[in-house]
Each structure stands twice: as C-alpha cells, then as structure tokens.
MARLO-281882 format. One record per residue (C-alpha): x, y, z; residue number from 1; residue in one letter; chain. Coordinates in steps of 0.1 Angstrom, whole numbers, plus 2048, in hexadecimal, padded with zeros to 3 digits. Layout:
R   c1   c2   c3  tordren  tikol  bavo
R    X    Y    Z      NUM      A     A
...
//
This chain:
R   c1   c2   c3  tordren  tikol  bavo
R  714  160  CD4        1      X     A
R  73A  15C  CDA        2      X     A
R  736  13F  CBF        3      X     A
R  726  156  CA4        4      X     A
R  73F  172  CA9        5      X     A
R  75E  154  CA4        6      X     A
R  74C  144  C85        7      X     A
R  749  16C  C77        8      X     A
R  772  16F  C7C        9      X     A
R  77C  150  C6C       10      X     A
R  765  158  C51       11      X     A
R  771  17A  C4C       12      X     A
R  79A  168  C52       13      X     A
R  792  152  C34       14      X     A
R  782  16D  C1D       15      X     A
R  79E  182  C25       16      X     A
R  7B9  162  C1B       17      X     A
R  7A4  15F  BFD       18      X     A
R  7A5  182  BEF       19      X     A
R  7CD  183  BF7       20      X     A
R  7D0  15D  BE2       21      X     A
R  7BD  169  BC3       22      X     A
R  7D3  18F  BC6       23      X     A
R  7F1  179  BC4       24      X     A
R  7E6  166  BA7       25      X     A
R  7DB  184  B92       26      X     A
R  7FD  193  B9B       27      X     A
R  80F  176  B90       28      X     A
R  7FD  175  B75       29      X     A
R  80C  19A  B6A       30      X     A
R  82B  196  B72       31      X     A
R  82A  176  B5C       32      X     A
R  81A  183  B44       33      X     A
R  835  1A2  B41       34      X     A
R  84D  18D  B43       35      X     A
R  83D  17C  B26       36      X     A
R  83B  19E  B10       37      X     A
R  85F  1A5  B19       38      X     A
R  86D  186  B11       39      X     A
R  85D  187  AF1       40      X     A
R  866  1B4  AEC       41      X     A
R  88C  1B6  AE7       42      X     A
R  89A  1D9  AE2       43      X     A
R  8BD  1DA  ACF       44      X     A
R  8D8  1E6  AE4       45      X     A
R  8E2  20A  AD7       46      X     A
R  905  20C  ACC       47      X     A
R  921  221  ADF       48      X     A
R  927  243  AD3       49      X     A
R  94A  23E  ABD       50      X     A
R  940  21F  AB6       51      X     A
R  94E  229  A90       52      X     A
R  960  247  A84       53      X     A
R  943  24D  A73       54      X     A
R  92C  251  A90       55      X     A
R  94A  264  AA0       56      X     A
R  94C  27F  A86       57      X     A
R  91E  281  A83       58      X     A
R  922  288  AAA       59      X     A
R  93C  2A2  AA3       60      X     A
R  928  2B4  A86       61      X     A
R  906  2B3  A9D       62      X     A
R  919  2C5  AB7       63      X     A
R  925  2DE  AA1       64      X     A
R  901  2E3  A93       65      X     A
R  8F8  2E4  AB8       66      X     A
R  913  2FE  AC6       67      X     A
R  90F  312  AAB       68      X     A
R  8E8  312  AB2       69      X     A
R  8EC  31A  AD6       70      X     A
R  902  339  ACA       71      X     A
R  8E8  349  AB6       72      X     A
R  8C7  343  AC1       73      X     A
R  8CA  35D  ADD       74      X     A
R  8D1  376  AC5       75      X     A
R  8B1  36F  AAB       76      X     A
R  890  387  AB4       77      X     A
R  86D  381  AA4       78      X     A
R  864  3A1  A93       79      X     A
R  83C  3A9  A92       80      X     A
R  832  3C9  A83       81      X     A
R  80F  3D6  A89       82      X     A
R  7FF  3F1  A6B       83      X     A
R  7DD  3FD  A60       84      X     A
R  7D7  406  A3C       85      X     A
R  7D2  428  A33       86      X     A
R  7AE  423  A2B       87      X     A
R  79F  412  A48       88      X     A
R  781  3FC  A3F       89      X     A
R  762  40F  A42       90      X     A
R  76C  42C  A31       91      X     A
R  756  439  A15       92      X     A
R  75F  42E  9F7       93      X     A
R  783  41D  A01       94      X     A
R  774  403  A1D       95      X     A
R  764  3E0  A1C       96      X     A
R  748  3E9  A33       97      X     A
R  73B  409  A1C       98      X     A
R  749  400  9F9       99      X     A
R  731  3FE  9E0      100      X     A
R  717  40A  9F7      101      X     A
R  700  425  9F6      102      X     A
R  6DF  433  9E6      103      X     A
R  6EE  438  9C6      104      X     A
R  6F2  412  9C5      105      X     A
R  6D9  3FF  9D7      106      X     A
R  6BA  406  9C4      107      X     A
R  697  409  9E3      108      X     A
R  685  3E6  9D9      109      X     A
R  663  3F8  9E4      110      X     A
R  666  414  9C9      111      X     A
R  644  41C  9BF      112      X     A
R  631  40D  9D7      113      X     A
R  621  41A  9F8      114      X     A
R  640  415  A0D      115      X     A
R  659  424  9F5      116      X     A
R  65D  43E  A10      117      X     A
R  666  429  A2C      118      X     A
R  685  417  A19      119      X     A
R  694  43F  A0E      120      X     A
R  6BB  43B  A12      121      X     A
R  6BF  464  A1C      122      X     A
R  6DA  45A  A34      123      X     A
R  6E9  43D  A25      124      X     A
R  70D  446  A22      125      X     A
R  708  452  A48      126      X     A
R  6F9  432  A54      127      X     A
R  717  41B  A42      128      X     A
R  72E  430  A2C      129      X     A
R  737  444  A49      130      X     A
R  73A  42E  A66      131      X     A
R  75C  42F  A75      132      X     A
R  761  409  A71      133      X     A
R  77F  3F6  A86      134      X     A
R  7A2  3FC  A72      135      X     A
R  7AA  3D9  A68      136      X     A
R  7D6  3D6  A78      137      X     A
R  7E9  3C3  A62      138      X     A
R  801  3AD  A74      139      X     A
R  824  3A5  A63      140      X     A
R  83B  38B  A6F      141      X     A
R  866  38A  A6A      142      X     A
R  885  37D  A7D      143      X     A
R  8A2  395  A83      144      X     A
R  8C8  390  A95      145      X     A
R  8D6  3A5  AAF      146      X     A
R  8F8  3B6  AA3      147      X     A
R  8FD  3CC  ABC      148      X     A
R  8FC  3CA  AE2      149      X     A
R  8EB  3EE  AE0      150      X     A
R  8CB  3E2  AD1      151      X     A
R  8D1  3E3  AAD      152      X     A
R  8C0  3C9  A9B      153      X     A
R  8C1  3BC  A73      154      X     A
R  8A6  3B2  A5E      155      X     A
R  89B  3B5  A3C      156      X     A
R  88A  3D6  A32      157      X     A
R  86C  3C3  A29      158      X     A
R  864  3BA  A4A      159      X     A
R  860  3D8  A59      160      X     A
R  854  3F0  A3E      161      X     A
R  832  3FF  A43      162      X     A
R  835  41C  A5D      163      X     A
R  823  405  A79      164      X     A
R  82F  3FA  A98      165      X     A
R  84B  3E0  A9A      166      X     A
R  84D  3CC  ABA      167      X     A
R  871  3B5  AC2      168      X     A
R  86A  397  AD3      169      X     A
R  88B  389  AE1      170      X     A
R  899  365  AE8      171      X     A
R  88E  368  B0D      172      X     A
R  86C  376  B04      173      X     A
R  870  396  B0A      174      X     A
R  85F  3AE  AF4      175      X     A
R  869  3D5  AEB      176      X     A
R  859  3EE  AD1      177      X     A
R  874  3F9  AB6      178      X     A
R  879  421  ABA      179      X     A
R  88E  422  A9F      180      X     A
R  887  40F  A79      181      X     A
R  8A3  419  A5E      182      X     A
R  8A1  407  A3C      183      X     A
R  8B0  405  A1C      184      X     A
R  89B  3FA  A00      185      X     A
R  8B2  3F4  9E8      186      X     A
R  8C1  3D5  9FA      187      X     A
R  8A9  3CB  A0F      188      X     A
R  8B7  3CF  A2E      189      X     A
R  8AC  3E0  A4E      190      X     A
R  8B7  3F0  A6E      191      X     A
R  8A3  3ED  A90      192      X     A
R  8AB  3F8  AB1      193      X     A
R  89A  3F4  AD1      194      X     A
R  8A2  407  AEF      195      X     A
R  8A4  3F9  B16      196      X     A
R  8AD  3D7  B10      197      X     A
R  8CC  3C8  B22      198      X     A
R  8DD  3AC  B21      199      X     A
R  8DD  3A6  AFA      200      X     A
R  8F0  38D  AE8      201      X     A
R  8FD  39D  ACC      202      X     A
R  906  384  AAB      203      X     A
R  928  386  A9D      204      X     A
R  92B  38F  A78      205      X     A
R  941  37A  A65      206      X     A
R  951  381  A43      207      X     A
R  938  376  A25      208      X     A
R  951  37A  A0A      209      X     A
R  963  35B  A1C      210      X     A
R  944  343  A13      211      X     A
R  94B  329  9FF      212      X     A
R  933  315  9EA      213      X     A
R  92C  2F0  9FF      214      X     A
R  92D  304  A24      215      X     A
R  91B  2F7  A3C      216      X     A
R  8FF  312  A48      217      X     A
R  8E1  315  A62      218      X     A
R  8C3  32F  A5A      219      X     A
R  8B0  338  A7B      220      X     A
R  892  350  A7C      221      X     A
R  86F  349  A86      222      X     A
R  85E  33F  A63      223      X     A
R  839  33C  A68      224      X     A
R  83E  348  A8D      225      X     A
R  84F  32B  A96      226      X     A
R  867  33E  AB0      227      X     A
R  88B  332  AB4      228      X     A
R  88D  318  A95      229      X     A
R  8AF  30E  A86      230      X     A
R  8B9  2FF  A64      231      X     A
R  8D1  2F4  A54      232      X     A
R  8E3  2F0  A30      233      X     A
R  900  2F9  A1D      234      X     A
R  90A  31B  A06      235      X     A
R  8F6  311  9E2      236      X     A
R  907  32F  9CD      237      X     A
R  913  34F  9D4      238      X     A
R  90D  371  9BD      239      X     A
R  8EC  368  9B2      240      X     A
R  8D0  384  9A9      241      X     A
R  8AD  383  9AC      242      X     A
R  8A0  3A3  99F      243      X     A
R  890  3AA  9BD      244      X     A
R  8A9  3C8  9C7      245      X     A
R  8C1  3E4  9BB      246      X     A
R  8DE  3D2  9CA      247      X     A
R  8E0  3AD  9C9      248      X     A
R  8FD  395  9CF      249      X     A
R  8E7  379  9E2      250      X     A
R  8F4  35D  9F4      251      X     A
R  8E1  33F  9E7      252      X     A
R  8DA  31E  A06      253      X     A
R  8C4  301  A0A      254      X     A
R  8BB  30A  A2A      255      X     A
R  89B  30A  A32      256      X     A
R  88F  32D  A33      257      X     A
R  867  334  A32      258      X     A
R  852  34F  A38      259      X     A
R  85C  361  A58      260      X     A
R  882  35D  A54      261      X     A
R  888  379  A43      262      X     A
R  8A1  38B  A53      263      X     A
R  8AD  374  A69      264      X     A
R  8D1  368  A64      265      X     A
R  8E1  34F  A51      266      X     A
R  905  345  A66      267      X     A
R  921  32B  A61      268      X     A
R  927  313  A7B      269      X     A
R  93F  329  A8E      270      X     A
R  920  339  A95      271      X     A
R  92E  35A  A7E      272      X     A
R  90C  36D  A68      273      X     A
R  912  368  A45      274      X     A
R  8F0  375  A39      275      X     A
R  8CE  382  A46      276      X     A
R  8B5  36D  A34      277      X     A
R  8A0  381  A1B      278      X     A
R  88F  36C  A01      279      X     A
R  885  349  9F2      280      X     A
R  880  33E  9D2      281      X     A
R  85F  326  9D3      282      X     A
R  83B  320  9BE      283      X     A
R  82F  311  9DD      284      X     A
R  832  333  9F5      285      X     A
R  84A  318  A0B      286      X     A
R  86B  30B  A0C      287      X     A
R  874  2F8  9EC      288      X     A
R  89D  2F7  9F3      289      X     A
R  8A5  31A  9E4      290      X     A
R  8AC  334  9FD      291      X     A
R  8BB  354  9FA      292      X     A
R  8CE  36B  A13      293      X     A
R  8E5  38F  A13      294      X     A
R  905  389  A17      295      X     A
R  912  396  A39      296      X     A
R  92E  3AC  A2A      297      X     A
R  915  3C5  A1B      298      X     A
R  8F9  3C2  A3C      299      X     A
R  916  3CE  A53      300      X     A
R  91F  3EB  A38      301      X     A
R  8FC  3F4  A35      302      X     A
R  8F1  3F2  A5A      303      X     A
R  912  40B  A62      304      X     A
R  905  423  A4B      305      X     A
R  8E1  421  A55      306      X     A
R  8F0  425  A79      307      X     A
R  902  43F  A73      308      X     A
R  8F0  453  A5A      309      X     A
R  8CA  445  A58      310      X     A
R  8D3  441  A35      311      X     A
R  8E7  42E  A1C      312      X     A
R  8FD  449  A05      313      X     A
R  90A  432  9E6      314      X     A
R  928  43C  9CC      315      X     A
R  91E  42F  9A7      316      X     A
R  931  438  98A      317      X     A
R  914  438  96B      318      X     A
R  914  419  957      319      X     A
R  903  3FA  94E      320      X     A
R  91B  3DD  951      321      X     A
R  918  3B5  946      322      X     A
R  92E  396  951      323      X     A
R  947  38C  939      324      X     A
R  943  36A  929      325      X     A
R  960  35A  90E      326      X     A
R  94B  367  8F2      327      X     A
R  94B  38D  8FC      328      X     A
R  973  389  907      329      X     A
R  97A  37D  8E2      330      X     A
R  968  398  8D3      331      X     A
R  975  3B6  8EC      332      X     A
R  999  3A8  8EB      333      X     A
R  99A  39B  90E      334      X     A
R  9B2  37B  917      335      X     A
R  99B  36F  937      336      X     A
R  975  375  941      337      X     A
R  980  38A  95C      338      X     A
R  96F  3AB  95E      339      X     A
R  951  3BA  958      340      X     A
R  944  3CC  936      341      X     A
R  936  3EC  932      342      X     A
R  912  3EE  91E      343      X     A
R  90D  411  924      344      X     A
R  91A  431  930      345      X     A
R  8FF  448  93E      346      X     A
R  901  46B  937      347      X     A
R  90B  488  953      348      X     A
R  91E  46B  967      349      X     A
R  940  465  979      350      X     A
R  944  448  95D      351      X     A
R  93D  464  944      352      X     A
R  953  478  951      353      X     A
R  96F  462  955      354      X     A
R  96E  45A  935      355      X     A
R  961  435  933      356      X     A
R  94E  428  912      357      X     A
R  939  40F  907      358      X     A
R  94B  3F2  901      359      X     A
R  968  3F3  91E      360      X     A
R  96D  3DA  934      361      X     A
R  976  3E5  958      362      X     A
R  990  3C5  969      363      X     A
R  990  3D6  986      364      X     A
R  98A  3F6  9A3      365      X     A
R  9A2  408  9B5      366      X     A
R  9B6  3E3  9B1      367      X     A
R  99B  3CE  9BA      368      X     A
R  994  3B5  9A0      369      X     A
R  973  3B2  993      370      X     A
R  960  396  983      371      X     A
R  93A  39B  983      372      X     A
R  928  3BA  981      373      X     A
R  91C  3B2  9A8      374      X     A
R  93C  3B7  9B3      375      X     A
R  946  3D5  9A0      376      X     A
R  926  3E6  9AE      377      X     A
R  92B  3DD  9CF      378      X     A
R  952  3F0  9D0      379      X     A
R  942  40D  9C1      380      X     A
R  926  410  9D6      381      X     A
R  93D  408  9F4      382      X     A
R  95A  422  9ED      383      X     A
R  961  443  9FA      384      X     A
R  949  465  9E6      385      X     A
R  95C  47D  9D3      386      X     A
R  97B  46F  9D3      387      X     A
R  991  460  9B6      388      X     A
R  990  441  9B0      389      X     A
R  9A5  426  998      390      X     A
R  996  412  97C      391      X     A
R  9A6  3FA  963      392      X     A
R  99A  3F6  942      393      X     A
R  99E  3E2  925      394      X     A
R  990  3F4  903      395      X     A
R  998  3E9  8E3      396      X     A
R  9AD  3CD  8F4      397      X     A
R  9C2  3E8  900      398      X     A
R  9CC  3E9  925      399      X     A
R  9C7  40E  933      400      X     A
R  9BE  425  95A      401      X     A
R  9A4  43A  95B      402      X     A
R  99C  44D  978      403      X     A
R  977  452  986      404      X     A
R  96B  46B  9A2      405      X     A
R  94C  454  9B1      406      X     A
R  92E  468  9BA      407      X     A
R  911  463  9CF      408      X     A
R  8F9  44D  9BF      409      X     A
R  8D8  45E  9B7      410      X     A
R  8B4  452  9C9      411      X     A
R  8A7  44B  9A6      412      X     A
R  8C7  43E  997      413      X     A
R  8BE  417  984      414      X     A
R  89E  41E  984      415      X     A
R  88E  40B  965      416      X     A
R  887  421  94A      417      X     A
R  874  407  936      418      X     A
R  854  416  91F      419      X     A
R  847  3FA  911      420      X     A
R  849  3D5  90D      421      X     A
R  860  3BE  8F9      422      X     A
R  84B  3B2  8DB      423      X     A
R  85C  3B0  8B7      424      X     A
R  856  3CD  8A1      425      X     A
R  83C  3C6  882      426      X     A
R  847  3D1  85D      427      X     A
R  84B  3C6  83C      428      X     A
R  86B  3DD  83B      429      X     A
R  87F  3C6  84C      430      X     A
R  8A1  3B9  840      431      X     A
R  8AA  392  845      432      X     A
R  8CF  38B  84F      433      X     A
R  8C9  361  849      434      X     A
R  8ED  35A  857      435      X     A
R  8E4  36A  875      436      X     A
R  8C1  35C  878      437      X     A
R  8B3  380  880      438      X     A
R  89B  398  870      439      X     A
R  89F  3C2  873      440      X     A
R  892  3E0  86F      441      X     A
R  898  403  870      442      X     A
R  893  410  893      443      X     A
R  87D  430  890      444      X     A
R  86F  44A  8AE      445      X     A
R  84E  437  8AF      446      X     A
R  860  412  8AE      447      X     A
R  878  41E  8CB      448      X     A
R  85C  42A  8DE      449      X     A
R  845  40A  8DE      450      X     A
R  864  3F1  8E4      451      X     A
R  870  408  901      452      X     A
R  891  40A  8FB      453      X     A
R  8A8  431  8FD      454      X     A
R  8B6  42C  8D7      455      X     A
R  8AD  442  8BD      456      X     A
R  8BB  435  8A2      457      X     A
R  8C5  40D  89C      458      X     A
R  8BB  3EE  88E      459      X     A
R  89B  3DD  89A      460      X     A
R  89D  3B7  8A0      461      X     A
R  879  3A9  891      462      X     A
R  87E  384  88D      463      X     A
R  893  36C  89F      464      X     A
R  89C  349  890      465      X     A
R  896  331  8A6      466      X     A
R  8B7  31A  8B0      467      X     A
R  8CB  335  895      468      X     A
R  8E8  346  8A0      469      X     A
R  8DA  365  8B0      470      X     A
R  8C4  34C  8C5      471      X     A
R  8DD  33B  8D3      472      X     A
R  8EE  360  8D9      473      X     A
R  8CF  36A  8EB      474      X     A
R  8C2  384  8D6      475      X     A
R  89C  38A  8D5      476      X     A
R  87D  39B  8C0      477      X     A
R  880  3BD  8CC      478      X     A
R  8A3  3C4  8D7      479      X     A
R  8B5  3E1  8C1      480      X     A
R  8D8  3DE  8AF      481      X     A
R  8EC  3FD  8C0      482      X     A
R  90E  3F0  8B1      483      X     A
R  920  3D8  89A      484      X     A
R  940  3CE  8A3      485      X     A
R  946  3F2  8B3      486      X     A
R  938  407  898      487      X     A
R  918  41A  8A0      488      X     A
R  8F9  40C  88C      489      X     A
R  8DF  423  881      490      X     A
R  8CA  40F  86B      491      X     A
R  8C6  3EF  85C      492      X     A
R  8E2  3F8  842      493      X     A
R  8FC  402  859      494      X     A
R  8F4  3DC  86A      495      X     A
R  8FD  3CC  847      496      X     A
R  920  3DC  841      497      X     A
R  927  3D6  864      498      X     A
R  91E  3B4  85A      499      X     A
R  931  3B1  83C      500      X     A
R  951  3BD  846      501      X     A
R  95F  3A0  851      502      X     A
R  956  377  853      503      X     A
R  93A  36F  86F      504      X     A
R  952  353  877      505      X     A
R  967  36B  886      506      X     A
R  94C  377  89F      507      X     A
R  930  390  89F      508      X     A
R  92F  3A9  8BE      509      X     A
R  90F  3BA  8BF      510      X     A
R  8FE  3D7  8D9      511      X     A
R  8DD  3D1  8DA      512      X     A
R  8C4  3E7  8F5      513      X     A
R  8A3  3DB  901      514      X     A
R  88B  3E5  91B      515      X     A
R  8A0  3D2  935      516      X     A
R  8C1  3EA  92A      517      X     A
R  8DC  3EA  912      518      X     A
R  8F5  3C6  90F      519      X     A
R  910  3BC  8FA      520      X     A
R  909  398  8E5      521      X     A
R  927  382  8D4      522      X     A
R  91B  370  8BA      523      X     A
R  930  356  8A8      524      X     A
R  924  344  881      525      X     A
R  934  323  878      526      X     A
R  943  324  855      527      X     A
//
C-alpha cells in the first residue's frame, strides 16, 4: 500500500514539473513575441515644447483661447422656453384631432340601407370635435450671458418671445424659472432675470466700437443643445445690415454659430463681450462661415433701459438717409464721402421742424462725426428727449448749423408703407431718354398706387437698358423720378429740361422713390 501511495506522489511531482515547464514556455513565448511586435512598432519621440518659436507662439495662442474660455463659460446659461399655441389641438375647427371632422364631412357609407340608422353621427362634434385633446408644448432652445451678479441675463428677443415659461439652466446645472422677460423687438435683444441664485459669474462688457476687422474672437452658446461649446474666429466686417430689424449695425464673424447660440456672447480674448450672437446667414439651416452678432455697445444701452424702465424710449429726428458714395459727393458739392444724405424729410417731425431738406448732407451730431446712416441712427436714438441738439450740414455745398430738438420715437415709426409691388408700369405714352438708357411716364393717382410709392406727381421709370447708364446707376422698372438735379419733376417734361440744361457728362443727380423709400442716384454719361 505504502508503495502505491509513493508511485501516486511522484506521479502527481512530475505532472506538476510538467505543467510549470510548458507555463514557462508559453510565457516565453509572449514575452518574445512582444518583444518581437515592439522591436518592430517604433513611436517617434515627440518634440519639446519651444522646440521652435513657432511652436512657442501656437502654445501661447492656445492658452489664450483657453484662458479666455475658462473666463466665460461660467457665465453662459441654456435658455429653454416651454409654450402652447393658442388653439390647442383638438379644438373644433382649429385642432389636428377634430379638423375637417364632423357629419357635415364624412358622408354614413350605409345611407340607404337597413343600417343607415346605426352609423347616424348626432354627436359627432361631441365624440371628436369636442374632446379636450393634450395641448401640444412647444419647446424653444437659446444661450444667454450673465451681466450682472443680480440675475440679469442677455439674450436675443427671439429666444424668449411667446409668453411661456423660460427656464435658466446655469454652468453648474442649476436650473431657475425667469420671473421677469423684457424685450425689444426692434433689435433683437432681451432681458432675463432670475431670482435666488447666488454665486453668479457675471461677464464683463467690453467696448464693441474698439473691434477691429482681423480680431481674434470665440462664440460660446449651446447650438443644438450642445451645453458649454466654444468657437472661435476672427471680426469678418463690422456695420453690416440684414433687414431682419429696425436697428442694425451687426458685427459680422466666422465663428461658428448654429442654431441654439443665439444670444449667447461673442468675446475677445481678454475674455470682454463684444456681441450676443443673434443670426446666421446659411441655405443649409447650419453654419456655413457667416455669423452675425449685436455689437455690445448698444446691448448694454438697451439692457439699462429695459432695466430701468421695461422699455426702450428712442429719439429719431424724421428722415430717410443713404451713405455717401464719390458720385453723390460730386453732385451735392461735397469734398469727401463723409456723411450721410438725406432722401427724405417726413412731415410733423423734429427734422421738419428744424428745418432739414431733401438733399442735405448731415457730417455730423452734436460733434460726432458721422459716416453711415447706422451710425447716425444709433446717436439719435441714443441721445437725451427734448433737448437741443447740434447738426452740421452741407446743402448746396454750403457748410451750415441747424439745431434739432429730438423727440421720442413713435411705436409705429419706419414702419413700411409699401402698397404694392415693384413691376414696371405698361404704356405706350412713354418717353425714351436713349442717352440715359431709360424709358418714362407720367406718374398718375392709379400708377402711384399700384407701384406703392407716396408720390403724386413724377416721372415713371418703364424700361431699363440693360448695361446703359442708369443700369449701372442702379435705377429700376418702377422707381419714380422725384427730382432732376434739384428741381422738382412733375411729369415726364419737367424730366427732359432738367435733362437738357446741362451736358450728362457733367453728372445726372436724380430722386427716385420706390416701394423700399425714397434715394438719391448719380448718374455720369461719357461724351
């Protein structure tokens, strides 16, 4: 027995020895065989950071980017608004459930026949017109900046507007309903306030008339709910106009901004607001390089008066203005293309009142010079009700001072007052002016009326030459003569003395009005 039980040890000794020899192997075998894989796998060696001054001056930039990041972020919210239509679904007549329902419209398939009676619909509009169906919440989505340690909050007035509930959501995930939503349409821009929350990181607003074209920028905002992303380009333009509000003076960027960023803020890289982020210009409904944002400057000036106020009280003086261009300065007896031309002087106005006219070309406001009709509204709208104000004005290439008392702009004031469209007026009474490359007509109470246009009395563009003189000029079928070189032009004879009086080589300045308001156009014929 003892002899079994030693022949069962060794036995199990040598299977053991065996198992522990072939473990070895296989090990050995991996470690050669990584050693293999990483003899033949090299990885280059990544370079020291300095190695150039190139490298030196990226890593400089990325912190910059990165710092200026870390500044902001806190201060971005995600803006969700939550509103139901005013006709709920289900509603009789208004709803998708019950629309088009009803026994008036579905016609009882067993009509005539034994079971007519069982298919009746006395009770139809009860049974699905009338049921009070689930109001269907529509769910908006928007960035906004902290710029006040108080709770105050900008956005864009499109975010928020729709009487709903607007819920904050804050850097740290906190979220508070808004008890207090002040807008103003006419640029867009928003004020929200929530109450309770401390420890807010209020963004500092910088000075947007410093921008420069080339600036470095980041755009941060939450576009497609994407919370906390950053961006970054440079300052594309300044000045530009969309037609997509009464007061425009966009900054143009870049940046990346996409649905959801509106009203989140565009900053240099000191970390300084520049702009809230408001619109893009796109066929695809996505970023395609052209962003748009409101200057800073005019979002702190509205968001004091919305704070202090609720509303936004402008000045406005009562014209229609257009840049100056070399053209218009020749005609008008300007030296530079500074200043900006009145088209227009409405009646019942401080402009009227002051004494402006047609024609004059205002350099500056209370000694501000002014060199695009942006920036003349925006001093105007900006300066103090009711008090007198400075204007100088060039008329008749004459230097002169008017005074203007600026008045609080009216709720409907620039409103369009277009009727109709822009089409070219029909009639075999027009009068060809070849040298011009134009066509006219009379302007009559019926004419005025179907181009849309205030004039009573003028000379009707019907024909345009195409690469003539006017053309290039810019006029168009349907835009009515006003003036000729300063003399008023009631019909198509007044347009042809006008005309006549001296060489078109020496320059043509016409008033024309359209639907889109009343312009001046220099037009210059080659001997």
């Amino acid at each position: 027995m003892s002899k079994v039980v030693a022949f069962l040890s060794r036995r199990k000794m040598l299977f053991a020895f065996c198992a522990l020899f072939t473990a070895a192997l296989l090990l050995g075998a991996a470690f050669a065989t990584r050693e293999s894989a990483s003899a033949q796998l090299k990885f280059a060696t990544p370079k020291k950071d300095g190695a150039s001054p190139n490298h030196e001056f990226a890593n400089q930039l990325s912190a910059a980017f990165r710092d200026c990041a870390n500044e902001v972020l806190p201060s971005v919210v995600m803006i969700r608004t939550f509103s139901v239509p005013s006709r709920p679904r289900g509603a009789p007549g208004g709803g998708e459930l019950g629309e088009g329902l009803g026994p008036d419209r579905i016609p009882n398939p067993f009509r005539g026949t034994p079971f007519e009676d069982l298919f009746e619909y006395p009770d139809f509009d009860d049974m699905f017109g009338g049921i009070p169906a689930q109001p269907r919440v529509i769910e908006g989505l928007g960035s906004g900046v902290i710029i006040s340690e108080n709770g105050y909050i900008l956005t864009n007035a499109h975010v928020v507007d729709g009487q709903g509930k607007v819920i904050v959501r804050l850097h740290d995930d906190r979220e508070f309903e808004a008890g207090d939503v002040k807008t103003d349409p006419k640029t867009d821009l928003a004020l929200v306030r929530i109450e309770g929350a401390k420890d807010l990181k209020a963004a500092v607003l910088g000075d947007s008339d410093r921008v420069q074209v080339g600036d470095w920028v980041v755009a941060l905002g939450q576009p497609f709910g994407l919370e906390g992303t950053v961006t970054a380009g440079i300052i594309s333009a300044k000045g530009r106009g969309l037609g997509i509000a009464a007061r425009e003076n966009f900054i143009q960027t870049d940046a990346a901004i996409n649905p959801g960023n509106s009203g989140g803020p565009l900053v240099n890289l000191k970390g300084e607001v520049i702009g809230i982020n408001t619109a893009i210009s796109t066929r695809s409904g996505g970023y395609q390089g052209v962003g748009f944002a409101i200057p800073s400057n005019l979002a702190k000036w509205v968001a004091e008066r919305l704070a202090a106020e609720g509303v936004v009280r402008r000045g406005y003086l009562g014209v229609a203005i257009q840049p100056m261009d070399a053209n218009l300065a020749e005609q008008l007896g300007v030296e530079s293309k500074k200043g900006v031309v009145v088209t227009e002087v409405f009646p019942d106005t401080p402009a009227e009142e002051a004494g402006l006219k047609s024609g004059d070309v205002i350099l500056s406001f209370d000694g501000t010079t002014v060199s695009s009709p942006n920036e003349l509204q925006g001093l105007v709208e900006e300066s103090a009700l009711d008090q007198h104000h400075t204007l100088e004005v060039i008329r008749d290439g004459k230097a002169m001072t008017l005074e203007v008392v600026v008045r609080e702009q009216p709720e409907d004031y620039g409103l369009a007052r277009s009727r109709g469209g822009r089409a070219g007026p029909r009639s075999h009474d027009s009068a060809d002016f070849d040298k011009l490359g134009i066509s006219a007509q009379d302007l009559t109470p019926e004419l005025a009326e179907s181009l849309g246009v205030p004039a009573e009395e003028g000379a009707a563009i019907t024909h345009v030459e195409p690469g003539s003189p006017a053309d290039l000029a810019g006029l168009e079928p349907g835009m009515v003569i006003v003036e000729a070189n300063r003399k008023p032009v009631a019909d198509v004879d007044d347009l042809r003395k006008a005309i006549q009086e001296q060489p078109l080589s020496k320059g043509l300045l016409l008033r024309v009005q359209s639907p889109l308001g009343t312009r001046y156009v220099a037009i210059r014929v080659a001997d």
